[in-house]
Backbone as a printed PyTorch tensor [residue, N CA C, xyz], in Angstrom:
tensor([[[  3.9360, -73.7840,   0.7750],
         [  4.9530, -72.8340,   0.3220],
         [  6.1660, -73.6270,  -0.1710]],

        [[  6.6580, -73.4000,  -1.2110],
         [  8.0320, -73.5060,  -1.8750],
         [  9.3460, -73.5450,  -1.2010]],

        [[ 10.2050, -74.4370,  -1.0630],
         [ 11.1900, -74.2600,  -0.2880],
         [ 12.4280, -74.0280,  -1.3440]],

        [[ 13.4240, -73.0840,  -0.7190],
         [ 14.5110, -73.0090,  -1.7960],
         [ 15.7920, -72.3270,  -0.4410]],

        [[ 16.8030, -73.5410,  -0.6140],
         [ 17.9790, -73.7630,   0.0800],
         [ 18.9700, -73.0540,  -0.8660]],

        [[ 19.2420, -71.7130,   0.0980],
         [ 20.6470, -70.8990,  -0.1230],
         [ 22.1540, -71.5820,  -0.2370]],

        [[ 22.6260, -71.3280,  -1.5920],
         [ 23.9900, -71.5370,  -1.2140],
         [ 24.8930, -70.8640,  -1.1880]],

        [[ 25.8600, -70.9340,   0.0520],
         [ 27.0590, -69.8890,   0.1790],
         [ 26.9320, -68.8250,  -1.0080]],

        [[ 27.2730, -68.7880,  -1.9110],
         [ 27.6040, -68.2260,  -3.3250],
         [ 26.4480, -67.4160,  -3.3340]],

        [[ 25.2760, -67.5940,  -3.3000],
         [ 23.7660, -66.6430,  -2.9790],
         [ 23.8410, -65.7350,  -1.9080]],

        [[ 23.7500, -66.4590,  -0.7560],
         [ 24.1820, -66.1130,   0.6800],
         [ 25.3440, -64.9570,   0.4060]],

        [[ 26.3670, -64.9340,   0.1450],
         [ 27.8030, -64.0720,  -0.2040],
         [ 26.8640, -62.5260,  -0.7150]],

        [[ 26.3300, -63.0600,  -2.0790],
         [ 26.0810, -62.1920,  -3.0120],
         [ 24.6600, -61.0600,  -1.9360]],

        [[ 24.0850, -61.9000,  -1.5110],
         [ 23.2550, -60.7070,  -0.4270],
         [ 23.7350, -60.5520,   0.4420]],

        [[ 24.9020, -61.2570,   1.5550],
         [ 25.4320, -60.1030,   2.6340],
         [ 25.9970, -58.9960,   1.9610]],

        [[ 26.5680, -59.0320,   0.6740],
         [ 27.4330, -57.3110,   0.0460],
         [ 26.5780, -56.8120,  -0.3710]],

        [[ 24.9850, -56.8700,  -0.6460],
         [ 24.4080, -56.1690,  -0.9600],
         [ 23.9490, -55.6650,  -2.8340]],

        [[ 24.6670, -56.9090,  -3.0640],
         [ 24.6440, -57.2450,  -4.5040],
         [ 22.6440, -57.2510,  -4.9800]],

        [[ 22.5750, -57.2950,  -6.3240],
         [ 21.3440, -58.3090,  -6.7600],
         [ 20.3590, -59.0580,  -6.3060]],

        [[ 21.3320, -59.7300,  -5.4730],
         [ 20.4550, -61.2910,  -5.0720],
         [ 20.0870, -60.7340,  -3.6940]],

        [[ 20.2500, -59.4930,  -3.1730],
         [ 20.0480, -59.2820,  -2.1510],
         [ 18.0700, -59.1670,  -2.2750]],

        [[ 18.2570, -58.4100,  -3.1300],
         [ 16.3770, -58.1390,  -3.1940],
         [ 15.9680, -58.8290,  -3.6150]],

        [[ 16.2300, -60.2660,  -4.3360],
         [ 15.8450, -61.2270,  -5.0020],
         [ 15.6780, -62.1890,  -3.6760]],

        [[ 16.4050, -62.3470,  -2.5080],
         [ 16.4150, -63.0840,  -1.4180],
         [ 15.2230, -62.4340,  -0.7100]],

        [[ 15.0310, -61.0870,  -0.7890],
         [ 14.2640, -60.4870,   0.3780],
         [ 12.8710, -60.7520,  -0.2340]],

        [[ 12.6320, -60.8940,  -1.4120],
         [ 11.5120, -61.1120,  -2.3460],
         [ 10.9000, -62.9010,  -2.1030]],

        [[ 11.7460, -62.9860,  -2.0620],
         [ 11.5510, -64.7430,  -1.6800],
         [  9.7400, -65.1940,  -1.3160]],

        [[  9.5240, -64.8850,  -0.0390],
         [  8.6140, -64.9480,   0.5420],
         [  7.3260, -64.4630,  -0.0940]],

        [[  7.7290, -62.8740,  -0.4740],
         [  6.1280, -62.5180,  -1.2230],
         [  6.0630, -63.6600,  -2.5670]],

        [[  7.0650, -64.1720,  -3.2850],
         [  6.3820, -65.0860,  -3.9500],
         [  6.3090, -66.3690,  -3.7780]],

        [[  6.3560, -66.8210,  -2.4040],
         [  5.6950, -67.9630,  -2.1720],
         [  6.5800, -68.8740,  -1.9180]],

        [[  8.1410, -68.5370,  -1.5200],
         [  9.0440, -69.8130,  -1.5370],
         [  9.9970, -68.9990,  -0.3510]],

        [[  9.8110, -70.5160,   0.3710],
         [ 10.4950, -70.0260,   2.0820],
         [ 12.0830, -70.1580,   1.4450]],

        [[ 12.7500, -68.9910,   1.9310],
         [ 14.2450, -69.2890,   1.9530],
         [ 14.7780, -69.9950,   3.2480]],

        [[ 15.7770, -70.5540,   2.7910],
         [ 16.8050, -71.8000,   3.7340],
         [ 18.2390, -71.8240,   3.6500]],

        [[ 18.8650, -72.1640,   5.0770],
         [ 20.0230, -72.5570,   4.6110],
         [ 20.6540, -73.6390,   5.2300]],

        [[ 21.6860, -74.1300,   5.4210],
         [ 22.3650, -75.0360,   6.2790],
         [ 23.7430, -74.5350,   7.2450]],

        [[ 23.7440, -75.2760,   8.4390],
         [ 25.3390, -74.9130,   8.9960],
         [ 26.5760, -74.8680,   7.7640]],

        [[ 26.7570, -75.5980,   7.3880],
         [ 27.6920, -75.6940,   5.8540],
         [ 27.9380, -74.3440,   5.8190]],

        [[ 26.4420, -73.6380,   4.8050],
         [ 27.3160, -72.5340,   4.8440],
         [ 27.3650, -71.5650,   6.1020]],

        [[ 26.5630, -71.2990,   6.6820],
         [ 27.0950, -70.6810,   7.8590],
         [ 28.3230, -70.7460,   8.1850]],

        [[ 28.5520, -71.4870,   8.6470],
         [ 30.5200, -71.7310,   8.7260],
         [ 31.3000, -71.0090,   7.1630]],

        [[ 30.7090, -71.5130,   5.9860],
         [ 31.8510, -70.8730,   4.9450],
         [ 31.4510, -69.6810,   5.2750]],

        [[ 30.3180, -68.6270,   5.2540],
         [ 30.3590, -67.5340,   5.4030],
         [ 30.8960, -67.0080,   6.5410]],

        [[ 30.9320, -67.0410,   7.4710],
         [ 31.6000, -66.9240,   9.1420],
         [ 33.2920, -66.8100,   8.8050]],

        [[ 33.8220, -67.8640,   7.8180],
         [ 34.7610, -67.6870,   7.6820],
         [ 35.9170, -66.8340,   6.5890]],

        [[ 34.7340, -66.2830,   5.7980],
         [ 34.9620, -65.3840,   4.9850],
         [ 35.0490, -63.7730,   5.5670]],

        [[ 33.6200, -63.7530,   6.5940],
         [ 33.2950, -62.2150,   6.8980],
         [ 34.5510, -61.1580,   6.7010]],

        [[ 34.0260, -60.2660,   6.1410],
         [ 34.8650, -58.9230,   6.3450],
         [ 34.5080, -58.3750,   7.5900]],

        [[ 35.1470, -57.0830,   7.7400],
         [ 35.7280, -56.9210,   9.2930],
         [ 34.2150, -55.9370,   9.1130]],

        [[ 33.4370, -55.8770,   9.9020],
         [ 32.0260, -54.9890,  10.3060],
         [ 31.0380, -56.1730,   9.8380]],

        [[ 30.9790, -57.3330,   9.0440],
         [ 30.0090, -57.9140,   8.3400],
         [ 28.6670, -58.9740,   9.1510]],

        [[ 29.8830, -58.8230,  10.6030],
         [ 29.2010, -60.5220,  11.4440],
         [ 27.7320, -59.8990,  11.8190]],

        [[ 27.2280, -59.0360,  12.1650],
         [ 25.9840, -58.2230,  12.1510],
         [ 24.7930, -58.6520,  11.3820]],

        [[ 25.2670, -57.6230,  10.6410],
         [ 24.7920, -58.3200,   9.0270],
         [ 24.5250, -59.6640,   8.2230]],

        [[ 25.6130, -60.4810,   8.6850],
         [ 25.2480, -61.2640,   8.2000],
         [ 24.5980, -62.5250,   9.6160]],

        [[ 24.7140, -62.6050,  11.1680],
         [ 23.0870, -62.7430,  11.7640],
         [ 21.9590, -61.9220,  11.4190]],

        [[ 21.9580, -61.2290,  10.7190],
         [ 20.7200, -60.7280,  10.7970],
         [ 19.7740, -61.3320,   9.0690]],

        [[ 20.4950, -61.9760,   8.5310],
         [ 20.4590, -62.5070,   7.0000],
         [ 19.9510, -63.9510,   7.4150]],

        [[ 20.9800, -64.9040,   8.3570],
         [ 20.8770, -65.8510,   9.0800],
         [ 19.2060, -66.0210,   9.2900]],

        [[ 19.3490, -65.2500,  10.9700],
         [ 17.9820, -65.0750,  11.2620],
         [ 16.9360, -64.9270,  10.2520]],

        [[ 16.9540, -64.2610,   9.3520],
         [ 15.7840, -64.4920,   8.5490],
         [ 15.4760, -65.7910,   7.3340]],

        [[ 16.3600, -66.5210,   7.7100],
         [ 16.1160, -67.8600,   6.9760],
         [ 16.0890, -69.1800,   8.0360]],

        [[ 15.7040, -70.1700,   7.4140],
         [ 14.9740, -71.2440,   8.1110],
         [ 16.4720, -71.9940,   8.0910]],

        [[ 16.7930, -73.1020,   9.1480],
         [ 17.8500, -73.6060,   8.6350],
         [ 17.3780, -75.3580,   8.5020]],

        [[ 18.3160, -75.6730,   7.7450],
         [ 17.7440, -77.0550,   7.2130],
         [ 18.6260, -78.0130,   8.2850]],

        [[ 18.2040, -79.2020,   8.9380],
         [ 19.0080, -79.7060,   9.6400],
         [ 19.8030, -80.7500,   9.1480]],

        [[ 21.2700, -80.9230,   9.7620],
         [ 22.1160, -81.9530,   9.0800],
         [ 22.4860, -82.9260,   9.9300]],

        [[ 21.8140, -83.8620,  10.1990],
         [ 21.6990, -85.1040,  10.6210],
         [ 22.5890, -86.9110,  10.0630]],

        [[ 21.8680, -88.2100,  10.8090],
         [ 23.0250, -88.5580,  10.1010],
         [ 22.4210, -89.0430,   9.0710]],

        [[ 20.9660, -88.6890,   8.7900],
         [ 20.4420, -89.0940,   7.0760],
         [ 20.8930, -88.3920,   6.4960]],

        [[ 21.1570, -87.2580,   6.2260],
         [ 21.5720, -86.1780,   5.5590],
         [ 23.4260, -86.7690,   4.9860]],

        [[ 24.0310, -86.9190,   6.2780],
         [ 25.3970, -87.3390,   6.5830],
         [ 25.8070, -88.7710,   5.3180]],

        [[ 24.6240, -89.3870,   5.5090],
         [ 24.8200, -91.3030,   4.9060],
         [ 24.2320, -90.8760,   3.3290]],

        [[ 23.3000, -89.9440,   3.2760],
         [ 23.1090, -89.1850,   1.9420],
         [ 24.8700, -88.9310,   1.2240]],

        [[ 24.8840, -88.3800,   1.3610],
         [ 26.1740, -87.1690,   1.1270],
         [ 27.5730, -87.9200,   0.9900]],

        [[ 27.4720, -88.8780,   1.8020],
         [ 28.3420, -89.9150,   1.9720],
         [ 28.3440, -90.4840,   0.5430]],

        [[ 26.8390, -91.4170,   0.1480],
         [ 26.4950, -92.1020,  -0.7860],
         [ 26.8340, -91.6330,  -2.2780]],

        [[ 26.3490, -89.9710,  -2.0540],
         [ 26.4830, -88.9460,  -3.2290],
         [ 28.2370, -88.9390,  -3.8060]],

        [[ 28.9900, -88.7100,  -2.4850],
         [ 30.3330, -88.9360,  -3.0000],
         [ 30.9740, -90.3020,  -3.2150]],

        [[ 30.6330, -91.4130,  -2.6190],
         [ 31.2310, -92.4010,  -3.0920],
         [ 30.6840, -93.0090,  -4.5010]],

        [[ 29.6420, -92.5110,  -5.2240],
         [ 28.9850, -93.3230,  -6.2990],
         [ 29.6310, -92.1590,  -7.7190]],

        [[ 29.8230, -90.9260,  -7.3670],
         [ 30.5770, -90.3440,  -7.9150],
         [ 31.9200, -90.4570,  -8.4120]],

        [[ 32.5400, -90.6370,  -7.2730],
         [ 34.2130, -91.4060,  -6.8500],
         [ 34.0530, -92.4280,  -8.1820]],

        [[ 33.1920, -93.2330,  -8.2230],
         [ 33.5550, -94.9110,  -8.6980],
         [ 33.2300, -94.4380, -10.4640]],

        [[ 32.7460, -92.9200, -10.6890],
         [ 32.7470, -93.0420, -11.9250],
         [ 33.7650, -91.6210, -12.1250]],

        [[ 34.7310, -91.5580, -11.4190],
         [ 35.9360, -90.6280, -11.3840],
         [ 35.7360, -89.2570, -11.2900]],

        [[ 34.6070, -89.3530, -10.8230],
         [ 34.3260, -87.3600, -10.5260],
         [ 34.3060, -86.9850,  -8.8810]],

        [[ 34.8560, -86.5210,  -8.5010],
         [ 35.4320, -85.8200,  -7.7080],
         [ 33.8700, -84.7100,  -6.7210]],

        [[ 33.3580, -84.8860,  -5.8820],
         [ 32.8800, -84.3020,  -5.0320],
         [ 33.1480, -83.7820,  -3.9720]],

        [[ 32.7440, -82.1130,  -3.4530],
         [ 32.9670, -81.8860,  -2.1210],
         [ 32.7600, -82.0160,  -1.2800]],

        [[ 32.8880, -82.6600,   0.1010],
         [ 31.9670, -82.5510,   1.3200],
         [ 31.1120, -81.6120,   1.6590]],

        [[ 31.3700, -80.5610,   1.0220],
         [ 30.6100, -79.3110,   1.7330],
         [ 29.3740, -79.1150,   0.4980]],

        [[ 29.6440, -79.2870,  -0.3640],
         [ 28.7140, -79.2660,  -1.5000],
         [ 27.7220, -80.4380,  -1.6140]],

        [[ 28.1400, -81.4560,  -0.9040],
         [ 27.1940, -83.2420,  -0.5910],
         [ 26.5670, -82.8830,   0.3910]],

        [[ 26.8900, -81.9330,   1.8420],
         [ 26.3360, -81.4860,   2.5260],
         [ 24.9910, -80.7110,   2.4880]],

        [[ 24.6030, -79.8220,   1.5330],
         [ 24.3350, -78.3610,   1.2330],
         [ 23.3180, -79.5920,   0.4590]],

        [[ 23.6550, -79.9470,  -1.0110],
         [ 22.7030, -80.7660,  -1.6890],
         [ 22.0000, -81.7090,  -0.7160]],

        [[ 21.9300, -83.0190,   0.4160],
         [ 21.8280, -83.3160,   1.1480],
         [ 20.6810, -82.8040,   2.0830]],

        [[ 21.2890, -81.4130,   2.4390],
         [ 19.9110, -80.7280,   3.7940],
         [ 18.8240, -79.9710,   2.2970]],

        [[ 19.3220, -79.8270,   1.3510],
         [ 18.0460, -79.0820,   0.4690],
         [ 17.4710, -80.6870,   0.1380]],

        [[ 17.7040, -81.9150,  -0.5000],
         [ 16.6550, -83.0530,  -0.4410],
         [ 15.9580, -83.3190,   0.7060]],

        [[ 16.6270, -83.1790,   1.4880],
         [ 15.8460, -83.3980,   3.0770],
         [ 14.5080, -82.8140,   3.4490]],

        [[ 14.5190, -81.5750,   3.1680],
         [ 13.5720, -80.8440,   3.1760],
         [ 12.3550, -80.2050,   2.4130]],

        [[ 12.8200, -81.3570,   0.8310],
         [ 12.0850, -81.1080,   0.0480],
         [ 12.4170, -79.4960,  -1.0920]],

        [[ 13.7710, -79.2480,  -0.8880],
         [ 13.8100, -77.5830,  -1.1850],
         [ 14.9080, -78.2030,  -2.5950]],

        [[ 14.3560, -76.7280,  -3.4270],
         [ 15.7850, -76.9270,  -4.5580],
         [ 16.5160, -76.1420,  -4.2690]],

        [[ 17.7060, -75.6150,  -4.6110],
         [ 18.8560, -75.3580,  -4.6110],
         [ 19.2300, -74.3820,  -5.3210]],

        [[ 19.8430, -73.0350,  -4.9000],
         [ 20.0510, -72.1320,  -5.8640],
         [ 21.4770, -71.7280,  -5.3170]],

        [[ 22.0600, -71.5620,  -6.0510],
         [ 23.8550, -71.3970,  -5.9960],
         [ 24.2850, -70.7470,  -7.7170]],

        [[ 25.8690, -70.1800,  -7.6960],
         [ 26.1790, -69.8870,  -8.6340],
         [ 26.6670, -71.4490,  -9.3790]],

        [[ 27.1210, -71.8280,  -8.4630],
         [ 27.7280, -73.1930,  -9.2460],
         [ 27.1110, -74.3990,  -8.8850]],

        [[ 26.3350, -74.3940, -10.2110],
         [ 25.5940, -75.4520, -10.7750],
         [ 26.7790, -76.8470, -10.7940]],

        [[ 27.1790, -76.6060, -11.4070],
         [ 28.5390, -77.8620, -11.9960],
         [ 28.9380, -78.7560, -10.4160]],

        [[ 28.4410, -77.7120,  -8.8400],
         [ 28.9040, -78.5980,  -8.2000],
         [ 28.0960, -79.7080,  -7.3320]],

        [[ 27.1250, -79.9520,  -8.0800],
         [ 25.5460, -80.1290,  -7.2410],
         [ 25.1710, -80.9020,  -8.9040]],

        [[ 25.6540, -82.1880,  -9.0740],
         [ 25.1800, -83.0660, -10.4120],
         [ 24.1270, -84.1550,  -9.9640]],

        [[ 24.0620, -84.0200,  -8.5080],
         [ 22.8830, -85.2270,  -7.7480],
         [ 21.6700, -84.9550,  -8.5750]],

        [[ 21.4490, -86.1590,  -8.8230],
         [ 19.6850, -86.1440, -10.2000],
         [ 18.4640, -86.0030,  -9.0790]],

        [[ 18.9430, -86.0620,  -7.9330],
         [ 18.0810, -86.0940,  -6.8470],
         [ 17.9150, -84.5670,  -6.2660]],

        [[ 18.4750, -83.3690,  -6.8470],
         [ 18.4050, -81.9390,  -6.1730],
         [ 17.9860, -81.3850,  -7.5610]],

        [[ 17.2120, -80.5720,  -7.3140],
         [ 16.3750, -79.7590,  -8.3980],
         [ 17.3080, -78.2570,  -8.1110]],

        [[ 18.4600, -77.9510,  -9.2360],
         [ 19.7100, -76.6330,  -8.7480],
         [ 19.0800, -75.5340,  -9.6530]],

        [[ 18.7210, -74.0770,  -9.4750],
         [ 18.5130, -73.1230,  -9.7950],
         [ 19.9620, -72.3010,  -9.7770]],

        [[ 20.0640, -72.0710, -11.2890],
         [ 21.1140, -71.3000, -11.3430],
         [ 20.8610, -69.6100, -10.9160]],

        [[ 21.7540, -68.9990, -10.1450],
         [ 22.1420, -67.7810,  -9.4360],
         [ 22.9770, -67.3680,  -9.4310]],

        [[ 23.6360, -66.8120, -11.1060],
         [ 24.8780, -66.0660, -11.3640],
         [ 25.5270, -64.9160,  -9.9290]],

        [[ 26.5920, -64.8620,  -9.7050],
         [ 27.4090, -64.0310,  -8.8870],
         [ 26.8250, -63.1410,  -9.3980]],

        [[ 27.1400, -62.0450,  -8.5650],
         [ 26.4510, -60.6890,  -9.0610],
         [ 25.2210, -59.7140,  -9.3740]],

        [[ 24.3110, -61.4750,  -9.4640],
         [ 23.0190, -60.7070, -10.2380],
         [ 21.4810, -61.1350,  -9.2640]]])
């Protein structure tokens, strides 16, 4: 089976019940396990609207989580300092996220492509909204 690591921005768009909500729940019948990492867990946790924390364990629970270790950590590390030296600017949380989806063999689906340039993560674009 296919692995494909949620990012926040995906994750967001199916706790409100957007698009990507049935596109997430669909996952499985076609053959690709959904995933995510602590990363976003925490950004989402820290976003929730007031009734959402429910909802969104119960979104949690139905995805696999990818673990972030210190290969993952010395990854992510590497990703931002080789970046740095050619003046582009990376996030920790986004080196993170790219990081546990190589780990596991999974690509990557997020709205923002632009923040995930590692030649080493295979990124599926997942417009907001849709």
């Amino acid at each position: 089976m296919a692995r494909l690591l949620l990012d926040s921005t995906v994750i967001i768009d199916a706790l409100r019940g957007r698009p990507a909500a049935t596109r997430v729940a669909g996952l499985r019948r076609s053959g690709i396990e959904p995933w995510a990492c602590a990363v976003s867990v925490e950004e989402i946790w820290r976003g929730l609207r007031p009734g959402e924390e429910s909802v969104a364990r119960r979104l949690f629970n139905g995805l696999r989580m990818a673990p972030l270790g210190m290969t993952e950590g010395a990854l992510a590390g590497s990703w931002r300092r080789s970046f740095a030296e050619r003046g582009i600017t990376l996030h920790q949380a986004d080196c993170l996220i790219a990081a546990a989806a190589r780990s596991i063999g999974a690509s990557l689906a997020t709205a923002n492509v632009d923040d995930f340039p590692m030649a080493e993560v295979t990124v599926e674009y997942w417009p907001v909204g849709q």
